[in-house]
N, C-alpha and C positions, 0 to 999 in steps of 0.2 A: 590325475585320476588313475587309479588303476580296477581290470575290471578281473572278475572270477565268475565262477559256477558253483551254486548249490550242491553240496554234498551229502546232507543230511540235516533232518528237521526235526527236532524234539521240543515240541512247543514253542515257546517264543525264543530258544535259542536253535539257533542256523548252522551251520557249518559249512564254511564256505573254501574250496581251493585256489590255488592260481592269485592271489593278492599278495603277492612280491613287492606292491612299492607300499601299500599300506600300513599305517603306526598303530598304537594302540590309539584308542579312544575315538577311531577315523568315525566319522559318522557315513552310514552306507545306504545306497537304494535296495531292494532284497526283492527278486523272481522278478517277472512280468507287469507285476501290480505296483512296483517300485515302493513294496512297503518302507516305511525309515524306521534304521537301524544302529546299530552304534558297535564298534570292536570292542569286546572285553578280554579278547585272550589270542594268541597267537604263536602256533607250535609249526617253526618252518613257515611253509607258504599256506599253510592251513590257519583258518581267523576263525574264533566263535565271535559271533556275534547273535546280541540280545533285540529283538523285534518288539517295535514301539507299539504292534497293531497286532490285531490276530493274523495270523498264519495259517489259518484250514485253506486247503486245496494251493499251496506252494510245496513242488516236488522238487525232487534229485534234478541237474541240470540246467533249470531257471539260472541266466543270466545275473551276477551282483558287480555292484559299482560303488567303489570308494570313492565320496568324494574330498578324497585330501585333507578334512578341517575335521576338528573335534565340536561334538555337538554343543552351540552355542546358542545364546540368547542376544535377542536382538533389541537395542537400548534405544529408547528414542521417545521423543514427546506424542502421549495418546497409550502410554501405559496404563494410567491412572484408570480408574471406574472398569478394566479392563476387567473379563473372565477368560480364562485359557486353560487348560487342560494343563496335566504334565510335562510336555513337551514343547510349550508356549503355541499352541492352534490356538487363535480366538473360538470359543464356541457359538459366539453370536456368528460369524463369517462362517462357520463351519457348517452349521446349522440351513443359514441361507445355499452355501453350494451341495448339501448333502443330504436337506432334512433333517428329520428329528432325531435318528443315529448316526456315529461318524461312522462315515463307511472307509475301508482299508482303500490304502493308496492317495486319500486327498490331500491336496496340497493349496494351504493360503497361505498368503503372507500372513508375518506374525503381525504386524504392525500396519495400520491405515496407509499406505502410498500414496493413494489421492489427494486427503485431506491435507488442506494449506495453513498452515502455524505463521503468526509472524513473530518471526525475530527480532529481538531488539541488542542493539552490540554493548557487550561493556565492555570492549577495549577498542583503541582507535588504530588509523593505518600508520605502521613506521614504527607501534609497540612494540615489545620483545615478551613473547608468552613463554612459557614452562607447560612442561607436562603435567595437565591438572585444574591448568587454571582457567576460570570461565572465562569465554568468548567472547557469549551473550546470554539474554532470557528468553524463555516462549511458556505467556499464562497457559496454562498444563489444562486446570481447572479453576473453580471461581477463588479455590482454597490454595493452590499447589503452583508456585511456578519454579518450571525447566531451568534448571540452568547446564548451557552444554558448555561441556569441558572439550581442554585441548586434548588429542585422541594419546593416549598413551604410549605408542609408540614414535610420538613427535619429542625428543629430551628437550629442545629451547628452540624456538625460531624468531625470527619477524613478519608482523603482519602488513602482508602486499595487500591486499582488497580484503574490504569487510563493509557492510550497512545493513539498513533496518530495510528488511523483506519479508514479502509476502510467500510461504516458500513450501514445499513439499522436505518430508524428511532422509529424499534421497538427492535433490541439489545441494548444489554447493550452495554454503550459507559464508565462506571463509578462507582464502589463501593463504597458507602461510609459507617462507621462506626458509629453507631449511639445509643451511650450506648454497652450494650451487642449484639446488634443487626446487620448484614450488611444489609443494603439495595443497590437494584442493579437502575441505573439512567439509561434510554434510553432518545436517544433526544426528545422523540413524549411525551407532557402533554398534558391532558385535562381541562377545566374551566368552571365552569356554565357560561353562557352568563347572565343570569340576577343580574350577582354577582360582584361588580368593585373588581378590581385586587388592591393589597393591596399597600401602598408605604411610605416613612418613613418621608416625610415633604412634604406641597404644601409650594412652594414660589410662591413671589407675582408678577404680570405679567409686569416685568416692560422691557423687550423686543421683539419689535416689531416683527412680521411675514411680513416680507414687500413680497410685490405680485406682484410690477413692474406696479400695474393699478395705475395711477396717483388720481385719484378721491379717492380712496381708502386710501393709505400709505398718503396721504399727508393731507387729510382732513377727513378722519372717520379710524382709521387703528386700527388692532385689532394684540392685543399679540400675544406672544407664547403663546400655554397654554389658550387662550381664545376662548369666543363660539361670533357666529357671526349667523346669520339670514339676508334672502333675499328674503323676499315678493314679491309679483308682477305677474300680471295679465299672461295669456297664450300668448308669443311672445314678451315678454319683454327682451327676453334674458337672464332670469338666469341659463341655462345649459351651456350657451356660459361663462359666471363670472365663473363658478364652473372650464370649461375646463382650463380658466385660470389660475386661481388659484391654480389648477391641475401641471400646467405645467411651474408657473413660482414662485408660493410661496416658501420661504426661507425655505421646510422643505424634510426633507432626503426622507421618506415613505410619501405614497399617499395611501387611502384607501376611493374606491369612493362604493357607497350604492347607487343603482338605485331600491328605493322603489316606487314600484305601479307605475310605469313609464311607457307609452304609450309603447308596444312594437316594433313601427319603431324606435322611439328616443331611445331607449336604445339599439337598434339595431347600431344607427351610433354610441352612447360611446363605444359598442364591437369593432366596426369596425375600427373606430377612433384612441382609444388609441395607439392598438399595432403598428401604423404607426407613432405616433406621436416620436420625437424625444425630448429627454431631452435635454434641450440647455445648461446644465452646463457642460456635458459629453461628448453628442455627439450619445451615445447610445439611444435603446428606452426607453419612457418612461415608458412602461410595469414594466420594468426589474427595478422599487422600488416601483409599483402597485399591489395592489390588489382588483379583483373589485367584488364586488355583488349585482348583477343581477335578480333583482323580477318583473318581470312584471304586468302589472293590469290583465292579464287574467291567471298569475296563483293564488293558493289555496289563500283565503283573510289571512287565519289564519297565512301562512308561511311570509305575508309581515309583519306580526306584529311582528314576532320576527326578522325579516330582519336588524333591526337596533342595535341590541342587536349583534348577529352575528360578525359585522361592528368592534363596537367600539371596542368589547371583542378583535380581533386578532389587531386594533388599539392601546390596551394598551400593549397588548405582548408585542409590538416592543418598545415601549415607555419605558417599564420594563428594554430594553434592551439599553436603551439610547440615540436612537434615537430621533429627534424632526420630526412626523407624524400629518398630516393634514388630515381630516376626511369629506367628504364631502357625506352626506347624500339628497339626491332628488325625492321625498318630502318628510318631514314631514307632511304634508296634506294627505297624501295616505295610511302611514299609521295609522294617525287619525282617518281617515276614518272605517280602519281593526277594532280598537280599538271600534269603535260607533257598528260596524258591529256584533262583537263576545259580547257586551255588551247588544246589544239589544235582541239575543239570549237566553244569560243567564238570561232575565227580570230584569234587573237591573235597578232600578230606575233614569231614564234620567236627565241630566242636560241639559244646554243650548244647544240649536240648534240638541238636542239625543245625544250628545255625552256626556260619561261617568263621572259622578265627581269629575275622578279621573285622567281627561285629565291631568291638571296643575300638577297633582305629580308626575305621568308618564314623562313627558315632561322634568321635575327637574332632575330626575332621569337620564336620557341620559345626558343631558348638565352638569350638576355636574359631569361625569368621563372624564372632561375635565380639562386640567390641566399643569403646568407647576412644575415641583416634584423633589424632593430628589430619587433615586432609591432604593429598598430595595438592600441591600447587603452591604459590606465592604468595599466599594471603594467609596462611596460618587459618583455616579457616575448621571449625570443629563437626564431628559428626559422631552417632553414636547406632549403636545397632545391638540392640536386645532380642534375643532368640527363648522362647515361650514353648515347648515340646510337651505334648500329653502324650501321654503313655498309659495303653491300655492291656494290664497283664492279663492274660486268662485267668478266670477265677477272681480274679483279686489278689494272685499270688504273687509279693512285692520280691519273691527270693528269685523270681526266673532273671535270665541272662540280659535282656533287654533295660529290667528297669536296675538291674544292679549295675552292667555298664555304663549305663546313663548317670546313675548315682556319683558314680566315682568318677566325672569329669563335671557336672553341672555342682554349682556353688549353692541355690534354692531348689527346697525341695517341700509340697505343698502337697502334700499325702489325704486324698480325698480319702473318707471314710463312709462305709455303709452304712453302718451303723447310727452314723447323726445323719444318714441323707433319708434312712428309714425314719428319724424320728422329727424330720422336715425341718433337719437345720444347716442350714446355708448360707453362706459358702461351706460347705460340709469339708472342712479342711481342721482335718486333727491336730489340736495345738497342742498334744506329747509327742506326737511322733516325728511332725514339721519340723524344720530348722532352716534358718538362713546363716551362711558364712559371711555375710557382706555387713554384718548391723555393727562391727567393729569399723569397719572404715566408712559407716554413713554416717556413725554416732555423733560425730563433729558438724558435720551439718543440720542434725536435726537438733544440737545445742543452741546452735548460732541463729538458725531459721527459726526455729519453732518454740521454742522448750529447754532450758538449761538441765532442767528434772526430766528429759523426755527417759533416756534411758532408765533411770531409777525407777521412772514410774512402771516401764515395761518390766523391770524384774521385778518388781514388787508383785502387780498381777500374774506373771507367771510362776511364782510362788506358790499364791494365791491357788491356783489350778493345780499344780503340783499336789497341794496338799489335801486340797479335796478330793483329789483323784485316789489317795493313801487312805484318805479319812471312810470313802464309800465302802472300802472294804468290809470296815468294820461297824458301819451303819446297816449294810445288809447280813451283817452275824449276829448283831445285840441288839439293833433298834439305836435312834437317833437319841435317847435318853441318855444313852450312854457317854455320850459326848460330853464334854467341860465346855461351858457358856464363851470361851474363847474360842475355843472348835468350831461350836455352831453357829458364830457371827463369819468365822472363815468360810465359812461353809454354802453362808447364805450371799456375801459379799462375793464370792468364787461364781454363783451361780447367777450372778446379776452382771458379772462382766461375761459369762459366754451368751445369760438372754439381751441383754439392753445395748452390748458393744459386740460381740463379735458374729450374732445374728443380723445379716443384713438382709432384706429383703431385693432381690434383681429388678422387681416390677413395680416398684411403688417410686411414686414420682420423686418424696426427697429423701427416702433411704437408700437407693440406690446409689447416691455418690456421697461421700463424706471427704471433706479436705481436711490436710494432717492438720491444720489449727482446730479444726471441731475434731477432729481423733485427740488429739492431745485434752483439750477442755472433757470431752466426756470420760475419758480414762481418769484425769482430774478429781472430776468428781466423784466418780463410783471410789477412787482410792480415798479421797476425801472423806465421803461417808465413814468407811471402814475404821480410818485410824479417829472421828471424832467418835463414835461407837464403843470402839473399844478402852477412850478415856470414862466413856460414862457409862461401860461397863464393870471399871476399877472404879470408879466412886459409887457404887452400886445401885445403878439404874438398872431395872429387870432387863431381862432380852425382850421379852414381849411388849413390854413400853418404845424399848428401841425403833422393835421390826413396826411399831404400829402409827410411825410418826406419819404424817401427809406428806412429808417430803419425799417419798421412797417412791410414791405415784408420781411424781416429778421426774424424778431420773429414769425413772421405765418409760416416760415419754420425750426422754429429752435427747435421743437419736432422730426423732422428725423434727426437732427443732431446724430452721431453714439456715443457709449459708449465709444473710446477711442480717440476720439476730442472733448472731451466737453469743452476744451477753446474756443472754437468759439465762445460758448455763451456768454463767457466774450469778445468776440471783436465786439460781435454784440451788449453788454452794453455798448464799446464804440464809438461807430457809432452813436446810438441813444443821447449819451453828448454830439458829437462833431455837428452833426445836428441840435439840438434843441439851440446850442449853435448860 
């Protein structure tokens, strides 16, 4: 430890002298009230440091104390269903020691002490472990079980004592042998949060995270293992995309990050989730959740490490094999933190004030995303998708936040005002969106789903493309003007953004679609189009076409259920035998 005094206080940055043994990144107690703090800078024996907690009435001379360690996160079973702030406080415990605001200076543990987990061993005594590899299990929740690894900084031992106990997460659950040495394992590790968790191969992302939003999996869809970004204006819907994705993405854990979030809307995600139901299960969705909760009116400094927090207990689990999905809201907010604590320290500005060192920050988050080999002895896989809304001011997608985001995320799902004013949702703009990953999914969704899945999707985005050309000149001359080829493009264009890429959130079976009914109804709607346009060359009018009874069939054939999806094929043949 080493200890200083207060020098100067400009918001939640401190300036502290006298911290000689101190590093960067020390996490620190700060005046009388022992607010926690964290080193961001250090000129000589003088430290800034950034303040987790409000700072009014901490003066010049208040006593400060490093305590030697970089601000970590504390790992251990009783994660799950948790709620914790930026700086990993439970707010339930915080709540009960503090009432209904946290007050400066409280101190809980992050994690239950009390509560007893039992352990069950998956290795025996006299084994030889690695770094990595699990011990044993503890059921987490009725959905999730613990599996605790050997602590990282053990490379290989043998195990001297180990059995199935009844146990808190600060006893030893595990002896292991290590040279001349024993060391004792309890379930509870720590981790610097600015520090990615270590792992023994990335592979490359070549399957899909499918989400059941038809706009998305079928036409911009992002890996496992991959990062994705959702720009877009205030009312666009991207908290609504996230809950989805939330609740219906291909992955085991959910770890949602409400950075600098309005406090009534992060008010309905508290409210929200723990009623929500996991629909693979049945149970809640809480119970493979973890969420963190920063609102814009607490401390600036604690949203800027809010994200760090996030990913850090994201990769635990990822360590442990599971495929977790990360959804962070906003990235903008905590930009913001970032311009905020930079302009303090007089850092020389970049674009728009915000720091130089926005874009490598930024890399930094998105690069501990990933699809991995797991460290340990069993080859064991794990996958970690990271989910970033971004909210520009304005709706301006040129500012510095969503352009550096741009240039390191691979999806990009560009929410529009424009269809979220005219109530279409998922209001994600299919000219402007693009996924870089549909070349390296494209082989799986041949083999899995569809040999024609790719063709199909260029064909409808075509399809879109060209209606989008064709409006121009329908609002100059009138739709007459069009050749009877145009206006079947035109109508078949407008029945894959109502009947396929309209989905509704709240409705009980259009809210999820699996890529075999994405495939079947894209089928069909393309289907339609190319028999149309044969029996528009053997010249069958357009309006005998558009007046067939089959057309009412495909506009209702997105609520067809998941376990009839032939219908869709009998509503492909309705449509040959009519046009016939």
């Amino acid at each position: 430890m080493s200890e200083g005094r207060i020098v100067r206080v400009s918001g939640p940055l401190v300036t502290a002298e006298g911290l000689r043994q101190a590093k960067m990144y020390d996490v620190v107690r700060v005046g009388k009230s022992r607010l926690i703090g964290e080193i961001i800078e250090i000129r000589g024996d003088r430290a800034s440091i950034q303040v987790y907690e409000e700072t009014a009435g901490i003066r010049p001379g208040e006593p400060v104390e490093s305590l030697g360690f970089p601000l970590s996160v504390e790992l251990a079973p009783g994660l799950m269903t948790s709620i914790f702030d930026g700086i990993q406080r439970p707010l339930d415990s915080v709540m009960e020691e503090a009432g209904d605001y946290i007050t400066r200076g409280v101190e809980v543990a992050s994690i239950d002490r009390q509560k007893k987990w039992t352990f069950v061993p998956s290795v025996e005594k006299g084994d030889k472990v690695y770094s990595g590899d699990i011990l044993g299990t503890v059921q987490e929740t009725v959905l999730i079980e613990h599996r605790v690894m050997v602590p990282h900084d053990i490379d290989e031992g043998i195990v001297e004592e180990i059995e199935e106990v009844e146990t808190t997460i600060e006893e030893t659950v595990a002896k292991i042998k290590v040279g001349e040495e024993t060391k004792e394992v309890t379930m509870l590790q720590r981790w610097p949060v600015r520090q990615g968790r270590p792992y023994k191969e990335k592979l490359p992302p070549e399957i899909p995270l499918s989400s059941g939003q038809r706009v998305i999996d079928t036409f911009f869809p992002i890996a496992k293992g991959g990062v994705a970004c959702i720009p877009g204006p205030f009312g666009s819907g991207k908290t609504v995309v996230q809950h989805q994705l939330a609740k219906w993405a291909d992955a085991e854990i959910v770890v949602y990050i409400g950075c600098g979030e309005r406090g009534n809307e992060m008010t309905d995600v508290l409210l929200e989730f723990p009623e929500l139901e996991d629909p693979k299960t049945g149970e809640p969705l809480m119970e493979r959740t973890v969420l963190i909760a920063n609102t814009s009116n607490m401390p600036v400094a604690a949203r800027e490490a809010s994200i760090y927090t996030g990913i850090t207990i994201a990769e635990y689990y990822r360590d442990m094999g599971y495929s977790v999905a990360l959804m962070a809201d906003s990235t903008s907010r905590w930009a913001e933190a970032l311009r905020e604590m930079s302009g303090r320290l007089e850092e020389m500005p970049g674009e728009e004030g915000y720091p130089a060192y926005l874009g490598t920050r930024l890399a930094e988050f998105y690069e501990r995303a990933g699809r991995i080999i797991c460290v340990g002895n069993d080859d064991r896989e794990g996958s970690l998708s990271a989910i970033g809304a971004v909210s520009p001011p304005g709706g301006d997608l040129s500012e510095p936040v969503t352009q550096a985001t741009l240039r390191i995320v691979k999806v990009f799902w560009g929410l529009d005002e424009a269809l979220a004013s005219r109530r279409h949702f998922p209001a994600i703009n299919w000219l402007s969106s693009y996924s870089l990953y549909f070349e390296q999914l494209e082989e799986y969704f041949a083999t899995e789903i569809g040999e024609d899945w790719a063709d199909l999707r260029r064909k409808a985005m075509a399809l879109l493309q060209k209606e989008s050309e064709l409006e121009e000149i329908v609002r100059l001359v009138g739709i007459d003007a069009l050749s009877m080829k145009d206006r079947l493009a035109m109508e078949t264009a407008k029945s894959i953004r109502e009947d396929f890429l309209y989905q509704n959130a709240f409705h009980e079976i259009d809210t999820y679609a699996s890529l075999d009914k994405q495939y079947r109804l894209m089928k069909l709607i393309l289907h339609f189009h190319e028999s149309a346009t044969k029996s528009l060359e053997a010249g069958v009018s357009l309006e005998k076409i558009f007046s067939i009874p089959a057309r009412e069939e495909i506009t209702r054939a997105r609520l067809v259920e998941e376990d009839t999806l032939d219908k869709i094929g009998t509503i492909m043949e309705h449509v040959e035998e009519q046009l016939e």
